[in-house]
C-alpha positions, 0 to 999 in steps of 0.5 A: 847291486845297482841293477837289483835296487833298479828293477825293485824301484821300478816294481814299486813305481807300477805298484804305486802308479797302480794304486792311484786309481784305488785312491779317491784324490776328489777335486784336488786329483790334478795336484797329485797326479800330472799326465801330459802327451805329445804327438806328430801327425806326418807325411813324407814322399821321395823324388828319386826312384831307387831310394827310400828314407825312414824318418828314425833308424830303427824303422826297417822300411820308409817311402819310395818314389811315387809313395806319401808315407803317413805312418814313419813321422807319426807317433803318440807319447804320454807321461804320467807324473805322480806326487808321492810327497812334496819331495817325492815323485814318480814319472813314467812315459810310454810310447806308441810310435812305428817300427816297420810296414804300418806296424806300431810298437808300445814301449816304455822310454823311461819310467824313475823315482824322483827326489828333491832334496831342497838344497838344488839336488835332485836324485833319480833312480828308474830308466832313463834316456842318454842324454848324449845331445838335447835331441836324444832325450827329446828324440820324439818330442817334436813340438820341442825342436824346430826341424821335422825330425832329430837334428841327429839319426844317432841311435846312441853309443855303442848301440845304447841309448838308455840305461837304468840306474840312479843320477844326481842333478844338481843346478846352481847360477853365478851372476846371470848364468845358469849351471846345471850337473848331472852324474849317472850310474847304472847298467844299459842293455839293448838288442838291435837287428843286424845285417844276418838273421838274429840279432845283436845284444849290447850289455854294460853293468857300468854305464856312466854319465856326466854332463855340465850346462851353462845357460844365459839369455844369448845362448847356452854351453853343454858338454857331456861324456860316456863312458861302458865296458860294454859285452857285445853278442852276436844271437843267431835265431835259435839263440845260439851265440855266434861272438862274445866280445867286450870292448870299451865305449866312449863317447864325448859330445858338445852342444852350443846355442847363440841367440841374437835378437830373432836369429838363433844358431845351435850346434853339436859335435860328437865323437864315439870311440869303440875300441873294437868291433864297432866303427869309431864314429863322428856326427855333428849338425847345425840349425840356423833360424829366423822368427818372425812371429809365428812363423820361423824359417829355418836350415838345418845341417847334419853329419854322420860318420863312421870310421871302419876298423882297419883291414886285414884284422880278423873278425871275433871268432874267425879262424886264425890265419895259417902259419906265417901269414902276414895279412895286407895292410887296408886304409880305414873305411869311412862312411858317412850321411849328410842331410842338408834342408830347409823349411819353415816352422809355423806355430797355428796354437800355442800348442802345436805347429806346422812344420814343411821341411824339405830335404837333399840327403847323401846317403851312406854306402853301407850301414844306411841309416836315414836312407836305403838305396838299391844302388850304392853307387847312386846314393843321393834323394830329395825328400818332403816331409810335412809334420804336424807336433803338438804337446796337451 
């Protein structure tokens, strides 16, 4: 049901986008229609031969040793929000942004229907991000974040990061903090390439989110839980189904901010259950930074784990063991990536900033993300990325 009402208001969403250049708004255009853009012009390089690092997880390939990279950080993004009534909008944003080897791919990140009530509710209803951590929404707004790239290489949970559906967002204060909640309801599905030919579909029809915020002038407070019954498929090439599996996902996250006079501190931990198939998995990252000005010198931390089922369970279509078998118990596998850098963030415009980040990265043994190495015994980089971010 949700996901027929969706695909219809998406429908009406391009024909209404469609028909605004039939309509002649004259002067006063800018008050029915707002498109707004973002941009990063970048540059990265390696130090250690053997290695590569990509700046997103969705990228197949990055820079090598010897190499400057000018296509893995860049990226354009545009949103276009139209008025429909004084309560009524409808917003979509597209992206151009680089997937593999100098290729670039356009798709749409989220595309809904807006409603303000007037009574501190606004109803949704359209494609949206997860909004599992501040970066998830904001993955590819740089200019919005003080690093060069997310704080997290988090491609969602359980392999989603956007679903379609409706939410509720409903903000409040008491005395001088802000509140802020949002509920969400709708279906996810999205595919991703595996380690084999083919490729992997992730499918829920009841993808639920909830998220609470409390914001004051020295900080904020956030948390926010997932919840999918989520139908895992393994497609050969030829689209043959190799496994069929349904499985739990849940994810809890926490996100703080401490402000004190120039200094500020933001942090974020996270934890993603899957009940199987998929390792269990644990993240967490740390920005600390100093303005001075335009200018702001900064560290950043961050942490990525996964937590392997057991050994000795038998994979989703695997041929039984024989009769009395009895298969050895293994200790879990963990995996992890960890990134510690520093850099300097300096705003030249009002609107867009320089950003030098300099990065020692520990890479993960298998299941690389950020980093791909030819060796797994020799895991570890040092990476220089320039960034140039800008909102218009």
């Amino acid at each position: 049901m949700i996901r027929k009402i969706t695909q219809k208001l998406l429908l009406l969403f391009l024909i209404s986008s469609s028909l605004v250049h039939a309509i002649d708004l004259g002067e006063d255009a800018s008050e029915y229609l707002r498109i707004n853009g973002f941009a990063t012009i970048g540059a990265s390089t390696i130090f250690e031969k053997g290695q590569e690092f990509r700046a997103y997880t969705f990228q197949k390939d990055g820079v090598r040793d010897g190499e400057i990279n000018l296509v893995n950080n860049t990226l354009l993004g545009l949103q276009a929000e139209l008025l429909l009534t004084d309560s009524l909008s409808a917003t979509v944003q597209g992206l151009i942004r680089n997937d593999y080897d100098k290729h670039y791919n356009v798709e749409l990140d989220w595309a809904y229907f807006s409603y303000d009530t007037g009574y501190d509710l606004t109803l949704r209803a359209g494609k949206f991000r997860l909004p599992l951590f501040k970066s998830s929404e904001l993955t590819y707004v740089g200019y919005a974040r003080t690093s060069v790239r997310p704080e997290l290489a988090v491609y969602g949970a359980g392999g989603f990061s956007s679903y379609t559906g409706v939410d509720a967002l409903y903000k409040t204060h008491t005395g001088t903090t802000d509140l802020s909640f949002q509920l969400g309801y709708g279906y996810a599905e999205e595919h991703t390439p595996p380690e084999f030919p083919g490729y992997r579909e992730f499918k829920s029809d009841n993808a639920f989110i909830a998220k609470a915020t409390a914001e004051k002038e020295v900080g904020l407070l956030s948390m926010t839980y997932f919840r999918a019954n989520s139908d895992f498929l393994n497609i050969a090439p030829n689209g043959n189904i190799r496994h069929d599996t349904e499985t739990l996902v849940q994810m809890l996250s926490v996100e703080g901010e401490l402000h004190y006079e120039n200094l500020s501190l933001e942090v974020g931990l996270g934890k993603i259950w899957v009940d199987k198939i998929q390792p269990d998995e644990y993240l967490r990252y740390g920005t600390l930074y100093y303005q001075m000005g335009d200018w702001r010198p900064y560290m950043t931390y961050s942490y990525k784990k996964f937590e392997e089922k057991p050994r000795g369970e038998r994979p989703p279509g695997a041929r039984p063991p024989p009769p009395g078998f009895v298969p050895p118990p293994g200790p879990a596998l963990n995996r992890y990536e960890e990134i510690v850098g520093i850099g300097v963030r300096y705003d030249f415009h009002e609107q867009a900033a320089l950003k030098i980040q300099l990065d020692h990265v520990d890479g993960m043994e298998s299941q690389p993300q950020l980093l791909i190495s030819d060796d797994q015994n020799d895991r570890k980089a040092t990476v220089l990325t320039i960034t140039v971010d800008m909102v218009f």
